[in-house]
C-alpha positions as CSV (number, residue, x, y, z in Angstrom):
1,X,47.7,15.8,30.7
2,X,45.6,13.9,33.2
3,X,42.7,16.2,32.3
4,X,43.4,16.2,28.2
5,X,43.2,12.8,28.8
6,X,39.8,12.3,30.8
7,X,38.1,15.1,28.1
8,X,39.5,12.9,25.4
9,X,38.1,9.6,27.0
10,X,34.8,11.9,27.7
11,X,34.4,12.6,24.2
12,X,34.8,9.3,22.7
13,X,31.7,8.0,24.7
14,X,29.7,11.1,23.8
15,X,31.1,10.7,20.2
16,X,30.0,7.0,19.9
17,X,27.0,7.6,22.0
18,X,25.9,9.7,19.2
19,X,26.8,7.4,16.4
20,X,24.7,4.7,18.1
21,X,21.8,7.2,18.5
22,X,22.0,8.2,14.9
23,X,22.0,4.2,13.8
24,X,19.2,3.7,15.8
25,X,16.1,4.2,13.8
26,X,13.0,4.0,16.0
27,X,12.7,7.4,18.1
28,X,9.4,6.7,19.3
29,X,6.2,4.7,19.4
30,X,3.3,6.5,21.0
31,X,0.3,4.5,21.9
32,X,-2.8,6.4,20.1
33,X,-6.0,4.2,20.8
34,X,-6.8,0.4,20.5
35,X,-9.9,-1.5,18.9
36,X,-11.6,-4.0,19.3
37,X,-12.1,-6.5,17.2
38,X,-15.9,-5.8,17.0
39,X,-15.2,-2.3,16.7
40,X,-12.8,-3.1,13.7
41,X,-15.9,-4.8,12.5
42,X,-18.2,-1.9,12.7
43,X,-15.8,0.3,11.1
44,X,-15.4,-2.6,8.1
45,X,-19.3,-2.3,7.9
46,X,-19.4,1.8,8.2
47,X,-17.5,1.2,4.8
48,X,-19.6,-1.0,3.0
49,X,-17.9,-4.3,4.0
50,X,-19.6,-6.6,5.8
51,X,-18.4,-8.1,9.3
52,X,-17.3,-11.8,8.3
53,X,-15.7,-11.0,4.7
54,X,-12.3,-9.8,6.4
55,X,-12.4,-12.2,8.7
56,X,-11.0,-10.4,11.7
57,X,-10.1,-12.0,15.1
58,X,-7.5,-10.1,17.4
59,X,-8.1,-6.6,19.1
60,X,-5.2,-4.0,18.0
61,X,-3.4,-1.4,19.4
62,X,-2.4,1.6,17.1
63,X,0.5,3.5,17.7
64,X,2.3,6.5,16.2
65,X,5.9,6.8,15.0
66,X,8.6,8.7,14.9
67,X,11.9,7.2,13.5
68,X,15.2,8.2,11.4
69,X,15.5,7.9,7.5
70,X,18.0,9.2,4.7
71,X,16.6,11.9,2.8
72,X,17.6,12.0,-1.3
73,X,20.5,14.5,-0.3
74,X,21.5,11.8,2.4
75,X,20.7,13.9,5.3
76,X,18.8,12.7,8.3
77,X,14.7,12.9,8.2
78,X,12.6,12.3,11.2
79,X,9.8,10.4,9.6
80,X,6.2,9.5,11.2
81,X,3.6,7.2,10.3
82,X,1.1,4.5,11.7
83,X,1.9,1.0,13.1
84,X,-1.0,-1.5,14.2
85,X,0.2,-4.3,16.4
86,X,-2.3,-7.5,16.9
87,X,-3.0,-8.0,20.7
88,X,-1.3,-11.4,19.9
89,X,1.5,-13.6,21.5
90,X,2.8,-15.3,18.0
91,X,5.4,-14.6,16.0
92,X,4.1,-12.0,13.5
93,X,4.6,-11.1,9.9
94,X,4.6,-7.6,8.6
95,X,2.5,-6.2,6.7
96,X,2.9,-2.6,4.7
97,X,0.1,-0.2,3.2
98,X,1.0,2.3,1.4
99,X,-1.2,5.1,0.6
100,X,-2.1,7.1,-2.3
101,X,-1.3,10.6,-3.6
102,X,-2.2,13.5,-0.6
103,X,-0.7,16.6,-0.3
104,X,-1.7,18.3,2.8
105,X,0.4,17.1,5.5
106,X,-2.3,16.7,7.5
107,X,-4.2,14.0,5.4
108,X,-1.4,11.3,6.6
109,X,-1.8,8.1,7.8
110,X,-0.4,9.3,11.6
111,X,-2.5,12.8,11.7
112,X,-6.1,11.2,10.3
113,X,-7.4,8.6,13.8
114,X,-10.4,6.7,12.0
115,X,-9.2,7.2,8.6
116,X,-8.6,4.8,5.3
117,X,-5.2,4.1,6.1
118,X,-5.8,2.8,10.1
119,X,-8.6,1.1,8.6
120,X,-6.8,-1.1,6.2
121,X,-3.4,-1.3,8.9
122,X,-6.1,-2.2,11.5
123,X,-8.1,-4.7,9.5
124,X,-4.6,-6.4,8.8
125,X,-3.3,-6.6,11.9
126,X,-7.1,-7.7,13.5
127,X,-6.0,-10.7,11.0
128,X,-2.4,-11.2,12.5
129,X,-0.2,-8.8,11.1
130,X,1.8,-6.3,12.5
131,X,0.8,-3.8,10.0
132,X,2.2,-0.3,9.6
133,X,1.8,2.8,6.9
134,X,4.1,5.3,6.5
135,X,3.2,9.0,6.1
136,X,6.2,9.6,3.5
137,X,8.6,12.3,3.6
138,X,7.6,15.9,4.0
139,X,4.3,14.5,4.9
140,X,2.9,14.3,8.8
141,X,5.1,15.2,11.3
142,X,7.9,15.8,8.9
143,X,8.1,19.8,7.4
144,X,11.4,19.7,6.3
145,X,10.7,19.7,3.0
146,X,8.2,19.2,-0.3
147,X,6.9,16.2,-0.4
148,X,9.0,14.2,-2.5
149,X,6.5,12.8,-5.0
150,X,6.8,9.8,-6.9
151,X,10.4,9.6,-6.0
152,X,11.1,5.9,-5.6
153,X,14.5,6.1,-3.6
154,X,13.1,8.3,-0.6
155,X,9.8,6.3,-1.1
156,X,11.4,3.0,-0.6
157,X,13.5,4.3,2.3
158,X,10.3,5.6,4.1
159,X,9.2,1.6,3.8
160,X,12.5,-0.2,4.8
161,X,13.3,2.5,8.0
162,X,10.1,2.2,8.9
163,X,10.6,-2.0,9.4
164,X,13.9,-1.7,10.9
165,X,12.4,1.0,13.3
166,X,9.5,-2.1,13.7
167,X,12.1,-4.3,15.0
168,X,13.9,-2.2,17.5
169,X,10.0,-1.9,19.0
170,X,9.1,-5.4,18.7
171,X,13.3,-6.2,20.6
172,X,12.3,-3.6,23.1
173,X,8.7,-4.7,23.9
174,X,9.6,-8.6,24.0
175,X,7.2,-8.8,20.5
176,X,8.2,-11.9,18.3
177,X,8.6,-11.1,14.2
178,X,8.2,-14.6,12.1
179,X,10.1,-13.7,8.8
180,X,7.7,-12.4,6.6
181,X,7.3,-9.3,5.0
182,X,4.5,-8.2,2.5
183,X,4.3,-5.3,0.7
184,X,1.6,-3.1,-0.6
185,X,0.0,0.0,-1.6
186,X,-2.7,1.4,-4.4
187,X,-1.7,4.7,-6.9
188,X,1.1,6.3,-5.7
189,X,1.3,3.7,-3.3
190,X,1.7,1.2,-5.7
191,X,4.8,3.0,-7.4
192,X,6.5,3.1,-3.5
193,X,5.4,-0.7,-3.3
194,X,7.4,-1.7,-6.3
195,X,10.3,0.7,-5.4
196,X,10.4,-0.6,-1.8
197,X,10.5,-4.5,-3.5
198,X,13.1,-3.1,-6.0
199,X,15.7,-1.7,-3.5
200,X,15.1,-4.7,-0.4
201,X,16.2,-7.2,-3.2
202,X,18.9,-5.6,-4.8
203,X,20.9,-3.4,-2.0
204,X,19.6,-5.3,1.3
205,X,19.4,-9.0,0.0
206,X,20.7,-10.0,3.7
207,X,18.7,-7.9,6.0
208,X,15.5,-8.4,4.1
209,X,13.2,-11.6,1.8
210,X,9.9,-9.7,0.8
211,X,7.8,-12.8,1.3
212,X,5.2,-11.6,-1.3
213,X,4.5,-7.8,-3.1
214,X,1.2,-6.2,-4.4
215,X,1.5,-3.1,-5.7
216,X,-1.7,-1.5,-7.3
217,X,-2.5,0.7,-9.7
218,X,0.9,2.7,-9.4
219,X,2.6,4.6,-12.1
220,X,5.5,2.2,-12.6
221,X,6.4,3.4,-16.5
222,X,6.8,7.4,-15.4
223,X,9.1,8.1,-18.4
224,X,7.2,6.0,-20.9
225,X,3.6,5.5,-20.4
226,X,3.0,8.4,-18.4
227,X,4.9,10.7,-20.6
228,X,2.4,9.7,-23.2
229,X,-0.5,10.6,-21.0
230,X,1.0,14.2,-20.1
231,X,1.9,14.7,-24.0
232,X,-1.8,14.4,-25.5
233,X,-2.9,17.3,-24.7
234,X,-5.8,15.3,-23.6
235,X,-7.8,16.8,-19.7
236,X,-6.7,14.9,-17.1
237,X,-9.0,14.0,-14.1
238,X,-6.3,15.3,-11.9
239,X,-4.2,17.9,-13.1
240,X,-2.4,18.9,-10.1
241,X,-0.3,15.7,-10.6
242,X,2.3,17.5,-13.2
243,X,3.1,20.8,-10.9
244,X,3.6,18.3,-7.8
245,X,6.5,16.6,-9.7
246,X,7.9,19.2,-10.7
247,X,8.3,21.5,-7.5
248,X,8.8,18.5,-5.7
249,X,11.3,17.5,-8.4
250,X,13.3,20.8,-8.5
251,X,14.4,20.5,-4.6
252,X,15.8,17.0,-5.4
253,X,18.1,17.1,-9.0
254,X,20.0,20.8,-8.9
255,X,20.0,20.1,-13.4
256,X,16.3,21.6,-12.9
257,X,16.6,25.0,-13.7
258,X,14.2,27.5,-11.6
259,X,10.3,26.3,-12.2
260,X,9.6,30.0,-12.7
261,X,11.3,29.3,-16.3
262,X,9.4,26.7,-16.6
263,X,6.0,27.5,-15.7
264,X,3.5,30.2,-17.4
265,X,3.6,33.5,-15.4
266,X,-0.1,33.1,-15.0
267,X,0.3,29.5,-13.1
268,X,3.5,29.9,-11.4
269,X,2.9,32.6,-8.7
270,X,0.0,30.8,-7.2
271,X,1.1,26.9,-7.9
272,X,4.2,27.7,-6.2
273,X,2.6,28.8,-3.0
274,X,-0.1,25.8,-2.2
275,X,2.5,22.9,-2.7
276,X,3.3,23.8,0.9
277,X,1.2,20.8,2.7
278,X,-1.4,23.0,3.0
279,X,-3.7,22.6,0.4
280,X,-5.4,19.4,-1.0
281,X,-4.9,18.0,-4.2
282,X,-8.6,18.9,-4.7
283,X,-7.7,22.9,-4.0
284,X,-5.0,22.4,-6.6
285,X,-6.5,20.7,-9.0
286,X,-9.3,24.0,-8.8
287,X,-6.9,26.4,-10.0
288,X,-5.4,24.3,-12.9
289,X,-6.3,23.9,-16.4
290,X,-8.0,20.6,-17.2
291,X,-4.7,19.9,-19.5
292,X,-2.0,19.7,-17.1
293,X,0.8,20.6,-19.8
294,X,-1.4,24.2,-20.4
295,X,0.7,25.6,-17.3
296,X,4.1,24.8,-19.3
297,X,5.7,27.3,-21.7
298,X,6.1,26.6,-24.8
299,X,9.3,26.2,-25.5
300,X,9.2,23.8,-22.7
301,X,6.8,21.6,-24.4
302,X,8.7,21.5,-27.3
303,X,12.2,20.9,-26.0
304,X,11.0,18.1,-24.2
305,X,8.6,16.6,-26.7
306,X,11.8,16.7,-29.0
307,X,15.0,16.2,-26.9
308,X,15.3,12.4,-25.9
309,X,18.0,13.4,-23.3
310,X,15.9,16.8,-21.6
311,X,16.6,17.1,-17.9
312,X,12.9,15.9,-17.3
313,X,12.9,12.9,-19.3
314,X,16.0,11.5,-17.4
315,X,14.8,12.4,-14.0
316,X,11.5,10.5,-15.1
317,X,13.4,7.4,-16.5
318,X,15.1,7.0,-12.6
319,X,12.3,7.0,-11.2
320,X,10.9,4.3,-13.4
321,X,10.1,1.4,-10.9
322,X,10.3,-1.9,-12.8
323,X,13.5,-1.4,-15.0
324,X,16.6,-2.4,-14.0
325,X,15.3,-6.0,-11.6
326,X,13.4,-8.6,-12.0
327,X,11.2,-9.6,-8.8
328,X,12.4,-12.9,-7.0
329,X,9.6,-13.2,-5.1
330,X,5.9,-13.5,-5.8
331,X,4.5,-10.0,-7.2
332,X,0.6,-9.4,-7.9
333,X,-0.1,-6.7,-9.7
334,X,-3.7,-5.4,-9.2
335,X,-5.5,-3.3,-12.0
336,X,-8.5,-2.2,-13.5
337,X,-8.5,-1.7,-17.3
338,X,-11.3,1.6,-16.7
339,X,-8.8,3.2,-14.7
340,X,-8.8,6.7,-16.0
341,X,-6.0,8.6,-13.7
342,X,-3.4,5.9,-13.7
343,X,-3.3,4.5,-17.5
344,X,-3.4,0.2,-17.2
345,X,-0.7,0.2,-19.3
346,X,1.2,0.9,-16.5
347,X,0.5,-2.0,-15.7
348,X,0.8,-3.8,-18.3
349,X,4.4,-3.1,-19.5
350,X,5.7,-3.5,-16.5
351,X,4.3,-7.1,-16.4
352,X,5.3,-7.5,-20.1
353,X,8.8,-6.8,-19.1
354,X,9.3,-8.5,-16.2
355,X,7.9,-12.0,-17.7
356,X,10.3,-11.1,-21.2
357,X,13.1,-11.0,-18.0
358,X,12.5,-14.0,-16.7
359,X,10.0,-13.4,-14.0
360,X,9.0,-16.9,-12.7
361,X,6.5,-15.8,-9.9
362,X,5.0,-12.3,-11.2
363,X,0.9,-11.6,-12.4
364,X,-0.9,-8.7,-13.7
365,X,-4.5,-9.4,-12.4
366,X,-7.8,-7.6,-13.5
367,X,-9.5,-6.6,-10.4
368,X,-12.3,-5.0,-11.9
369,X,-13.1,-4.5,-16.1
370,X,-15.2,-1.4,-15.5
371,X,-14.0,0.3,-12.5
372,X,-12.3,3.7,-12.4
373,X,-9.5,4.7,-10.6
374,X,-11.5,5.1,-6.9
375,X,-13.6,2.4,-6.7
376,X,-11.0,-0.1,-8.4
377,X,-9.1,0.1,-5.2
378,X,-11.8,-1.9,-2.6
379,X,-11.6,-4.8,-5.1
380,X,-7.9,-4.6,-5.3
381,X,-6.8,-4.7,-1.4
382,X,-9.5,-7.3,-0.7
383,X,-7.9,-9.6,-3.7
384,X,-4.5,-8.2,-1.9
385,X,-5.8,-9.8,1.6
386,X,-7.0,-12.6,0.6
387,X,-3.7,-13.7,-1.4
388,X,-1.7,-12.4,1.3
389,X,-3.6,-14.6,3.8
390,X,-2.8,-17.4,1.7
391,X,1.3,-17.0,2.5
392,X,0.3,-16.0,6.0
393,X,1.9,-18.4,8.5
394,X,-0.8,-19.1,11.0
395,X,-0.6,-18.3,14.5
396,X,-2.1,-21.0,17.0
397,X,-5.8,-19.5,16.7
398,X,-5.7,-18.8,13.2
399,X,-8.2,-22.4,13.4
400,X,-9.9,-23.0,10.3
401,X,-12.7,-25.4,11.9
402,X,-15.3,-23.2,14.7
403,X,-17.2,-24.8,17.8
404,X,-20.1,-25.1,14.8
405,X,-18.1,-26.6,11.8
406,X,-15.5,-28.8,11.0
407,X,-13.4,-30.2,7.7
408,X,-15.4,-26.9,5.7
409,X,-14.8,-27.5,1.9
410,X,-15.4,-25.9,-1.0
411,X,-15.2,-27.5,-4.5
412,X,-14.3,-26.7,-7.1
413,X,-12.0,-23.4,-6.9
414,X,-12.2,-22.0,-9.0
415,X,-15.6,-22.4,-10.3
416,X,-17.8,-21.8,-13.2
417,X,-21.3,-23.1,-13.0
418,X,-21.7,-24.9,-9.4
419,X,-20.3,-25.1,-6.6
420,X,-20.2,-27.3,-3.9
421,X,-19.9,-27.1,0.2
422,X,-19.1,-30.2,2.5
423,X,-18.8,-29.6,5.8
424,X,-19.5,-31.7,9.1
425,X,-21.9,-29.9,11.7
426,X,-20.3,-30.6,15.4
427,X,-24.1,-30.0,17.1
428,X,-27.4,-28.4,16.3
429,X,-27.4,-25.4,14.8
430,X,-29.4,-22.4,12.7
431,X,-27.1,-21.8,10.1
432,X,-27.3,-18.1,8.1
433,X,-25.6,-18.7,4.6
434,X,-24.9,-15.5,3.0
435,X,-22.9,-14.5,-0.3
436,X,-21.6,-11.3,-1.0
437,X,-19.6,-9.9,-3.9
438,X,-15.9,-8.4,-3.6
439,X,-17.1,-5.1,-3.0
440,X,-19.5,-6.2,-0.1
441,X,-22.5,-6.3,-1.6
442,X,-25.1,-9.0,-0.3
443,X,-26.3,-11.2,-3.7
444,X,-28.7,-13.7,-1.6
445,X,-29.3,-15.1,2.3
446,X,-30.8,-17.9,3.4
447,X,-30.9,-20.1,6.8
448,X,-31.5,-23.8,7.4
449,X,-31.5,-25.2,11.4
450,X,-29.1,-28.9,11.1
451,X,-28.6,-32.2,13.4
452,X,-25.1,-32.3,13.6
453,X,-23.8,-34.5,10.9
454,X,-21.7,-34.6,7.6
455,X,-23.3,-32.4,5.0
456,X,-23.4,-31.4,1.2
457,X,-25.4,-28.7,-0.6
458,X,-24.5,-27.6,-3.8
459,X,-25.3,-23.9,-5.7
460,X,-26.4,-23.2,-8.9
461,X,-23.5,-20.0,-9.7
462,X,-24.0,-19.9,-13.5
463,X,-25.8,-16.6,-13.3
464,X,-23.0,-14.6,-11.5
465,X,-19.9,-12.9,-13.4
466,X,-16.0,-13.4,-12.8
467,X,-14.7,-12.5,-10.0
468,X,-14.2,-13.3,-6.4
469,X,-17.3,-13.7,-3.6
470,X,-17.7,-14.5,-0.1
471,X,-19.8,-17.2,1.4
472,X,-20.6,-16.8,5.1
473,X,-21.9,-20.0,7.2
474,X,-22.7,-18.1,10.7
475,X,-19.9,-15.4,10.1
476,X,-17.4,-18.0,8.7
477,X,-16.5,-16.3,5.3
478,X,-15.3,-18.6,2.4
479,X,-13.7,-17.4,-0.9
480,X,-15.1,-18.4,-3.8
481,X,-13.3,-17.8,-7.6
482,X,-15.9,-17.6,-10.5
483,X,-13.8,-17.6,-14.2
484,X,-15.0,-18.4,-17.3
């Protein structure tokens, strides 16, 4: 008895050990490199933007993770990603990037040192964020399964575990959080933005406030707008798109009958063999027809073109990101018209529908008018930045005036034909004004040595388009709106 006893004592700690292991969500942060802030810098300039525009300060360290989320049949999934922490002692906000469509494992945030997505988490936290990407299910260190793309429930749970993995680090490592979470992302990240947003504020209103969310460029209406898109028989820039939903799709809603019935004899063989995170979407997009609906039998076409209740159209319509809520907190949403893989009108109707809800704090905002889908997306996460920055709560060395400057002033902003600068010079100095466009470009430079002194010049801006520049005084960038 004494022993039934002690075994049944010994089994409710291991029991309830493992209960508290399994609600634990971070597994393990392992330190990968750190940057400078002037090597930050040179990777910003290796990209085309110039050292000054993103303003960095901090050196960062860059870690990899490993932590616990719920899968869509609510198993467990070891997920990885990337998270940047500021060498910093202030209470930090969060900030998420979410990446765009990949599908070689590989290609994740966590497996590519020097990449895109450390570049943007890096830039972020050099400016005072804790700043993390995941690598999404399926993706990275995870080969459980498919990808599961454009899924919004596993993509917002690969967001929120990822945080509440972020906190058990930051409670272990003596690392102060303010309260602030921003959220953002660009194509498919943009859908996984919005879904994150969507689930926070209606199934964790008391665990998390998204202080502000920018998704960009996503495919928010996937039932609606991008039904139309699939359905025109129209090429499509990238093809591969259609067959990653649908195997992805098939492992996740058990109505999906076998893809094989589905898919032309000719396509299915081969397509069902490189969505193993393998292949690139490039190597995928090779062996597709330019119309992504060719690879669909007939009858397949038909039923669904026909049926307003076919097993694909309702799987589409749940994972529709922008029905069913309307945002409480401020959402940006970041576009370019001349976006030829994600159709605007993404965009648009999602906006249209969240102001005809009662939206009090949500914007659709032209980041470009002429930009395709690739290059729309430096434009967009700058804009992102900078109105993220905005919210920011400073940190003790976020100063705004600089051993050279003081009381720096720019008037009026927005602008439209001048634009004036006031500042007060603290001693003598050579001072290098420069101007550069959102995407980096330098317009004009010039330099003028000062007494110290109160000063005011003024610049003739009629000649420049809409948008959003930069004005450097000695490396001390300035944002300037032009509208018309």
């Amino acid at each position: 008895m004494k022993y039934l006893n002690l075994l049944g004592l010994v089994c409710l700690f291991v029991c309830s050990t493992m209960q508290d292991v399994q609600a634990q969500y971070l597994i393990s942060a392992e330190h990968m490199v750190s940057y400078t802030k002037s090597k930050v810098d040179s990777l910003l300039d290796s990209q085309g933007v110039p050292s000054g525009v993103m303003e960095t300060e901090y050196d960062v360290d860059v870690y990899k993770v490993l932590y616990n989320s719920t899968s869509f049949d609510g198993s467990n999934v070891v997920a990885s990603g990337i998270m940047v922490v500021p060498q910093l002692d202030c209470a930090l906000p969060i900030f998420n990037w979410s990446h765009g469509t990949i599908s070689r494992r590989n290609q994740a945030p966590s497996a590519s040192i020097g990449g895109t997505d450390i570049l943007i988490c890096g830039t972020m936290a050099a400016n005072g964020y804790l700043s993390f990407a995941p690598d999404y299910f399926g993706l990275g260190e995870d080969d459980s399964m498919l990808h599961p793309y454009q899924h919004a429930d596993t993509e917002a749970n690969s967001v929120i575990d990822f945080i509440r993995a972020i906190r058990e680090f930051c409670e272990n490592q003596g690392i102060e959080l303010n309260d602030q979470i921003f959220l953002s992302g660009y194509s498919q990240g943009g859908h996984v933005t919005m879904a994150a947003h969507k689930k926070m504020q209606l199934e964790f209103p008391d665990e998390f406030t998204v202080t502000a969310s920018a998704p960009m460029s996503g495919a928010y209406d996937m039932s609606g707008v991008m039904v139309d898109v699939m359905l025109s028989g129209e090429p499509y820039p990238d093809p591969a798109y259609l067959p990653f939903i649908l195997f992805s799709w098939a492992q996740i809603y058990d109505y999906f009958p076998p893809l094989e019935e589905v898919i032309k004899p000719e396509y299915y063989p081969i397509l069902s063999e490189m969505f193993d995170g393998n292949y690139s979407m490039g190597q995928i997009n090779g062996v597709m027809p330019a119309v992504p609906t060719d690879i669909l039998m007939d009858h397949v076409i038909e039923e669904f073109a026909n049926d307003p209740n076919h097993y694909f159209r309702i799987a589409l319509a749940e994972n529709d990101t922008y029905t069913g809520w309307v945002p409480e907190s401020p959402m940006n949403m970041y576009y370019c018209p001349s976006d030829e893989v994600v159709d605007s009108t993404n965009t648009t109707v999602a906006y249209q529908t969240f102001i005809d809800n009662g939206c009090m704090d949500c914007d659709a905002i032209v980041a470009s008018e002429d930009l395709g889908h690739t290059d729309c997306a430096q434009f967009a996460i700058i804009m992102t930045k900078f109105w993220f920055d905005d919210m920011q709560l400073l940190c003790p060395l976020n100063a705004v005036d600089t051993e050279d400057f003081q009381a720096i002033k720019i008037f009026p902003n927005p602008a439209s034909d001048k634009v004036m600068l006031r500042y007060d010079l603290m001693q003598p100095t050579t001072i290098q004004y420069q101007l550069f466009d959102a995407f980096g470009k330098k317009l004009w430079a010039e330099q003028a040595y000062q007494q110290s002194g109160s000063y005011t010049k003024e610049w003739d801006i009629s000649n420049l388009t809409s948008g959003l520049y930069f004005l450097s005084m000695n490396n001390q960038v300035q944002k300037i709106m032009i509208t018309r």
